[in-house]
C-alpha positions as CSV (number, residue, x, y, z in Angstrom):
1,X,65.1,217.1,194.4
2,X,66.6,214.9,197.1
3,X,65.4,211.3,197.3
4,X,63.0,210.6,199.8
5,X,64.8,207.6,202.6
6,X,63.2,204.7,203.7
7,X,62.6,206.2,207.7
8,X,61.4,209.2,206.2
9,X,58.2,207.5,204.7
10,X,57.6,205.7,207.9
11,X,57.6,208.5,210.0
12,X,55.3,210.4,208.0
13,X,52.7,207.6,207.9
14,X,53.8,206.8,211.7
15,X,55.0,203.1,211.0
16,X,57.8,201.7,212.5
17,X,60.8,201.3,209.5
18,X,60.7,197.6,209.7
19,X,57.2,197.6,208.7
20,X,58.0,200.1,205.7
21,X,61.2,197.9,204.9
22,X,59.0,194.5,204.9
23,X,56.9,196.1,202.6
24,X,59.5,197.7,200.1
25,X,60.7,193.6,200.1
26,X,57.1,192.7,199.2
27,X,57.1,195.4,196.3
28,X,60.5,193.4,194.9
29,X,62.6,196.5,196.1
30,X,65.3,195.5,198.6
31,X,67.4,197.8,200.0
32,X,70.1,198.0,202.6
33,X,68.6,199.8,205.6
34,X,66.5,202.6,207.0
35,X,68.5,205.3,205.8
36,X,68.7,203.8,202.2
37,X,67.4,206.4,199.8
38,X,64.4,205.7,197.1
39,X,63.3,207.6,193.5
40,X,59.7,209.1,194.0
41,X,57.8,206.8,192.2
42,X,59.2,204.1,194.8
43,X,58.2,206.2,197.6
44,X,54.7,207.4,196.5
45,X,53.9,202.9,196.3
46,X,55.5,202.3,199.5
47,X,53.4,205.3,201.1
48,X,50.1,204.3,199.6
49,X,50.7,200.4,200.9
50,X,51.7,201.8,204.3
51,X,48.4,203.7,204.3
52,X,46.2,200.7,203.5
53,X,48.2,198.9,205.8
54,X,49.6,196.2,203.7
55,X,52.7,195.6,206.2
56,X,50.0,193.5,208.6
57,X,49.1,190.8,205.8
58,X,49.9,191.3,202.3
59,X,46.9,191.1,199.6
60,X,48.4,188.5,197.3
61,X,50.4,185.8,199.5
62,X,51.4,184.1,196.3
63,X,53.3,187.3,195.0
64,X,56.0,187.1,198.1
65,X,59.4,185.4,197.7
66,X,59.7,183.1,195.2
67,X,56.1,183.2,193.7
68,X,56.5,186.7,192.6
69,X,59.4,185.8,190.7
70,X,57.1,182.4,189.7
71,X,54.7,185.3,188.3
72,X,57.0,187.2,186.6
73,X,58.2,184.4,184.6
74,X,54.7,184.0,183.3
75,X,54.1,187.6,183.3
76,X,56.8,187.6,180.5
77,X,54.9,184.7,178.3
78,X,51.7,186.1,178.4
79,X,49.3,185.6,176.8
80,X,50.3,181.5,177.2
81,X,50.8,181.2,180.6
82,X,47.9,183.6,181.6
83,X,46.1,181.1,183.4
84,X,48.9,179.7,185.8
85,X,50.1,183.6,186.3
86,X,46.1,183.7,187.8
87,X,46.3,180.8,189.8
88,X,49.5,182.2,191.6
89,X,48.1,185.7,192.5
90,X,45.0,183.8,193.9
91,X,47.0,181.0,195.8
92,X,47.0,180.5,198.8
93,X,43.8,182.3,199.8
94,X,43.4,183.9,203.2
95,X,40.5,183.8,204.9
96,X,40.0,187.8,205.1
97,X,40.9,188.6,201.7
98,X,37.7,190.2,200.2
99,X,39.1,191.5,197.3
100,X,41.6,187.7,196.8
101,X,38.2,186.5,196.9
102,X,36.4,188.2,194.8
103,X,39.4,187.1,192.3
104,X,39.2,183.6,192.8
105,X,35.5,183.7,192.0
106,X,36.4,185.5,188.3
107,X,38.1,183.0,187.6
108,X,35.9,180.2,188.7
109,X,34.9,179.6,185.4
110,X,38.5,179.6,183.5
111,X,37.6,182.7,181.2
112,X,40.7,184.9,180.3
113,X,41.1,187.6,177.9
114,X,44.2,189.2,176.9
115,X,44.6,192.6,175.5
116,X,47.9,193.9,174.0
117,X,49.4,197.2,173.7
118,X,47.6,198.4,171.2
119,X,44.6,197.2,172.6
120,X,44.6,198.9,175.4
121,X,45.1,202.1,173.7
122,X,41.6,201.5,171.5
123,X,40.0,200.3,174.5
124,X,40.8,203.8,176.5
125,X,39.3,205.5,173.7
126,X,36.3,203.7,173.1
127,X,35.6,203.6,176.8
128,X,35.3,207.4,176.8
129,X,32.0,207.0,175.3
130,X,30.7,204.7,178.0
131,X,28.2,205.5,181.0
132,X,26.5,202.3,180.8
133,X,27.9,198.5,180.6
134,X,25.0,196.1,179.3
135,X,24.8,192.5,180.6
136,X,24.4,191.8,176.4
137,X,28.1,193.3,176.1
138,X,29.7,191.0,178.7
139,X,31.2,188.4,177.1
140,X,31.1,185.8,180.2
141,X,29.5,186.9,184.1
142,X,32.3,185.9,185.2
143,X,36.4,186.4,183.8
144,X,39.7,187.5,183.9
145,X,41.3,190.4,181.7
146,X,45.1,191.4,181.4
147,X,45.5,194.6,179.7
148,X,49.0,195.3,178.8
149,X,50.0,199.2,179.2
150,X,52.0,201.4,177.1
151,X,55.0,202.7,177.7
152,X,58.7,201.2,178.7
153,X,58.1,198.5,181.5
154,X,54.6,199.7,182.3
155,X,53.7,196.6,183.3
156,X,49.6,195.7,183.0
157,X,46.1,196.2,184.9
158,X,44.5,192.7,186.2
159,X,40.8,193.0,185.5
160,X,38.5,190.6,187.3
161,X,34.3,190.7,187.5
162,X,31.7,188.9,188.7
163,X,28.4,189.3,188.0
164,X,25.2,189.2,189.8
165,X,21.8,190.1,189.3
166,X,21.7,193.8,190.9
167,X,25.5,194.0,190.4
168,X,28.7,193.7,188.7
169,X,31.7,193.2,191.4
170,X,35.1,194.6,189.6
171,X,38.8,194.7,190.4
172,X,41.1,196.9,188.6
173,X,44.9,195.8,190.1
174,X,48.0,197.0,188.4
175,X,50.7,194.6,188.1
176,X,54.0,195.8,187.4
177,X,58.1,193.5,187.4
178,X,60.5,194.9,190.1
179,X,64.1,194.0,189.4
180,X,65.5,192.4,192.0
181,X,68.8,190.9,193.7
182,X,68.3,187.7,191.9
183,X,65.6,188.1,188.9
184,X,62.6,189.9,188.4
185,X,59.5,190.3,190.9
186,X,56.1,190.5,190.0
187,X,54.0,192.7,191.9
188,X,50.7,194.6,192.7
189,X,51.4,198.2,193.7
190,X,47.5,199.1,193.6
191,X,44.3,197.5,193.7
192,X,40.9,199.2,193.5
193,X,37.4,197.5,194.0
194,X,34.6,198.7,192.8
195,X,30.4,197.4,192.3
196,X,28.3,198.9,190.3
197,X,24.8,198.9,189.9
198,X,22.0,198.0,187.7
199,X,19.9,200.5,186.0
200,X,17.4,199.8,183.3
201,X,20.3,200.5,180.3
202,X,22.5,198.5,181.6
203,X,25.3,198.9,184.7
204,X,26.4,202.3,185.6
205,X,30.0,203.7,184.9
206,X,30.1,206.7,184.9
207,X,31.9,207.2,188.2
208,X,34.5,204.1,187.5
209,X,36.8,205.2,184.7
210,X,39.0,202.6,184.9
211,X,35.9,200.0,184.2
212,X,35.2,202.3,180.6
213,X,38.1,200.7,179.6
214,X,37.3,197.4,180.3
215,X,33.8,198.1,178.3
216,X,35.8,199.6,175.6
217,X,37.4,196.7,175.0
218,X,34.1,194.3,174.2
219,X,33.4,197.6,172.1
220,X,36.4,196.8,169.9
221,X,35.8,193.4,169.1
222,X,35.7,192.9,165.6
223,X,33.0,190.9,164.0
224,X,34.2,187.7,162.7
225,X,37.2,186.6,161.4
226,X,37.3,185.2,157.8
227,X,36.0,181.4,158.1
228,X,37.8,178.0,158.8
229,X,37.8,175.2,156.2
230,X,38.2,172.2,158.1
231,X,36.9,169.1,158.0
232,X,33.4,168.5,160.3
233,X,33.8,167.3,163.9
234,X,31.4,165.6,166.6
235,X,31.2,166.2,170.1
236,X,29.2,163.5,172.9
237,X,28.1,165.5,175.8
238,X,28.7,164.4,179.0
239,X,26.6,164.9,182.4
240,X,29.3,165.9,184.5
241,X,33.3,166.7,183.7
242,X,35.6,164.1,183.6
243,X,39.0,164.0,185.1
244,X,41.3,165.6,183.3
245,X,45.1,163.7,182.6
246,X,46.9,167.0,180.9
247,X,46.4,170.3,180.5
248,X,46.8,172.6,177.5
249,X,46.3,176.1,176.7
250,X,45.1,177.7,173.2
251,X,45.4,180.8,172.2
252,X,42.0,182.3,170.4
253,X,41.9,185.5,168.4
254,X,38.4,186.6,169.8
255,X,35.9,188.0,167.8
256,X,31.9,188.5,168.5
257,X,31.5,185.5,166.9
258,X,33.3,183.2,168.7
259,X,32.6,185.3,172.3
260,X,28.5,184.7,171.3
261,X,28.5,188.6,170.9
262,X,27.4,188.7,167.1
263,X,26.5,187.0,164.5
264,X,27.1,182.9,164.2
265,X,30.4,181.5,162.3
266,X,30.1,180.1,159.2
267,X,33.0,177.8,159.8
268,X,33.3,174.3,160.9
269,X,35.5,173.0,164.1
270,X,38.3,170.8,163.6
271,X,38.1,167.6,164.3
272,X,40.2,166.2,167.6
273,X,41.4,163.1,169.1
274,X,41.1,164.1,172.4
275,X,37.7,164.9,175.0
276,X,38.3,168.2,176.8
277,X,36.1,169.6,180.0
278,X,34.2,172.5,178.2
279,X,33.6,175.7,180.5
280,X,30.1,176.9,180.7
281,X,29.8,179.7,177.9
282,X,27.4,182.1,175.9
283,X,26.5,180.8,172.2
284,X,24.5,183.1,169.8
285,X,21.7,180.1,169.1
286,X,20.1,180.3,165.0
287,X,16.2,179.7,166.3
288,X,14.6,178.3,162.5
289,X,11.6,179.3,164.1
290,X,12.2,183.0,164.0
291,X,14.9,182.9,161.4
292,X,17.2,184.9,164.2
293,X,19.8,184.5,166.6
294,X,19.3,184.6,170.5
295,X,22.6,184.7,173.4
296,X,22.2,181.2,175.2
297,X,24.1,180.2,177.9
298,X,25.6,176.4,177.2
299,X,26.3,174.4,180.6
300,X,29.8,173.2,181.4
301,X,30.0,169.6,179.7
302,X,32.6,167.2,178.2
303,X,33.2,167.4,174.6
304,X,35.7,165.5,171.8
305,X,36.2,162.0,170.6
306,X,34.7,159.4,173.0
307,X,37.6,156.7,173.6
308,X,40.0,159.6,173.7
309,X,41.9,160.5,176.8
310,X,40.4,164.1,178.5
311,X,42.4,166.9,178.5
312,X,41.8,170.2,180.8
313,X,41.8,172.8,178.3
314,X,42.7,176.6,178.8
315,X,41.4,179.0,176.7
316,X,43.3,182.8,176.4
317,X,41.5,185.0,174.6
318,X,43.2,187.4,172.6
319,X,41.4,190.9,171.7
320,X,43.2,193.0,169.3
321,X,42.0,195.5,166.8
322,X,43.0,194.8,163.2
323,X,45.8,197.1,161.9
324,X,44.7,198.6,158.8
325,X,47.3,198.6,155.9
């Protein structure tokens, strides 16, 4: 089969070729002119991002030129660097950028969850199972999930939600590293919106299969992990954040437990010489009254020692099914 060329595409879409060559450079692809050949996979993106007219204004401004190759670099130390590889697909925001929007507000609240390989593949089957997603099941209204794909350099889909009361707002966008002239590109060859609506069980799925997978990872969470012995800790809540002098990021191995999904730890925090700016987040609350749990929602608030100096604190997520041996 002869390789489709670069005029080719634009003719059948009835673009000029400079349009379809900007956005081949946008993709990380570069090539030498209109005439220059592509593989199919190459020209099936180009011809979908021709379609939705991406040549006009592209849908993540931070992904072209240098800040794809930014994103790659953190692309390639995930799940660390997670949070900044966010912050670069999100800045800077244009105005009419509904979807860039709808991003930024997911990740408002600094939740992120990461999901490796094999993650992903218990997540698609669990998901299979799933017509409904219940506002219990949702680990935050609001976050940010990278799910890592199989196969060689199959890069990831960037999950992003925001809930409301009638609603769940979603973005599925598949990221995927384009070698380039001078290192590799990060880029987003597809993006797909999509709300869904309340119904007495829960929100409705069945018609976004994409989203089952994002269910079917809370459905894999495990439990608990075996608890912490550490020594006891104090935190001094705060009526607004502080300013934050550093940043850090920690990597948590997320159960139910620690997501306020299932049961409460028996563990104890260790203690820290630092404050840090606590995100709002869901706690499974022991009620003596009832001898049971209830799913509270704690406010945003300060936490940590109280003459130490406050740290801005990222927190990554990291779902993955035990192996069994």
């Amino acid at each position: 089969m002869a390789k489709p060329r670069v005029h080719e595409i634009a003719s059948e879409v009835g673009v000029p070729s400079k349009d379809a060559m900007r956005v081949l450079r946008l993709q990380g692809v570069f090539v030498k002119g209109p005439s220059s050949s592509m593989e199919p996979p190459v020209a099936r993106r180009l011809k979908e991002a021709l379609v939705r007219g991406d040549f006009n204004e592209p849908l993540f401004p931070g992904l072209t030129g240098e800040g794809g190759r930014t994103a790659a670099g953190f692309a390639a130390a995930l799940p660390k660097r997670l949070p900044e590889l966010v912050d670069v697909l999100i800045s800077p925001k244009t105005a009419s950028a509904p979807i860039l929007d709808l991003i930024a507000r997911a990740a408002s609240d600094r939740h992120f969850f990461y999901a490796p390989v094999r993650a992903f593949e218990a997540a698609e089957v669990a998901g299979q199972a799933i017509t409904q997603l219940s506002e219990s099941e949702l680990p935050t209204p609001r976050g940010i999930a990278v799910m890592i794909r199989p196969g060689i350099d199959a890069g990831a889909f960037l999950f992003a939600w925001d809930m409301a009361p009638e609603t769940l707002d979603c973005v599925v966008t598949t990221l995927s590293v384009t070698s380039g002239s001078r290192r590799p590109s990060l880029n987003a060859t597809s993006t797909l919106r999509t709300v869904l609506r309340r119904s007495d069980e829960g929100f409705v799925v069945s018609k976004a299969p994409r989203i089952r997978t994002l269910g079917g990872l809370w459905a894999i969470l495990p439990e608990r992990l075996p608890p912490m012995h550490s020594r006891e800790f104090s935190t001094t809540k705060a009526p607004t954040l502080q300013t934050a002098q550093s940043t850090e990021t920690r990597i948590i191995y997320a159960t139910r437990s620690t997501l306020g999904l299932g049961s409460s730890s028996t563990g104890e925090g260790q203690a820290r010489d630092t404050r840090w700016n606590v995100r709002g987040h869901y706690r499974n609350q022991y009620l003596p009254s009832t001898k049971d749990h209830r799913k509270i929602w704690i406010e945003e608030h300060t936490a940590g020692a109280a003459d130490a100096e406050v740290i801005q604190r990222e927190q990554v997520y990291v779902i993955a099914p035990r192996i069994e041996s």
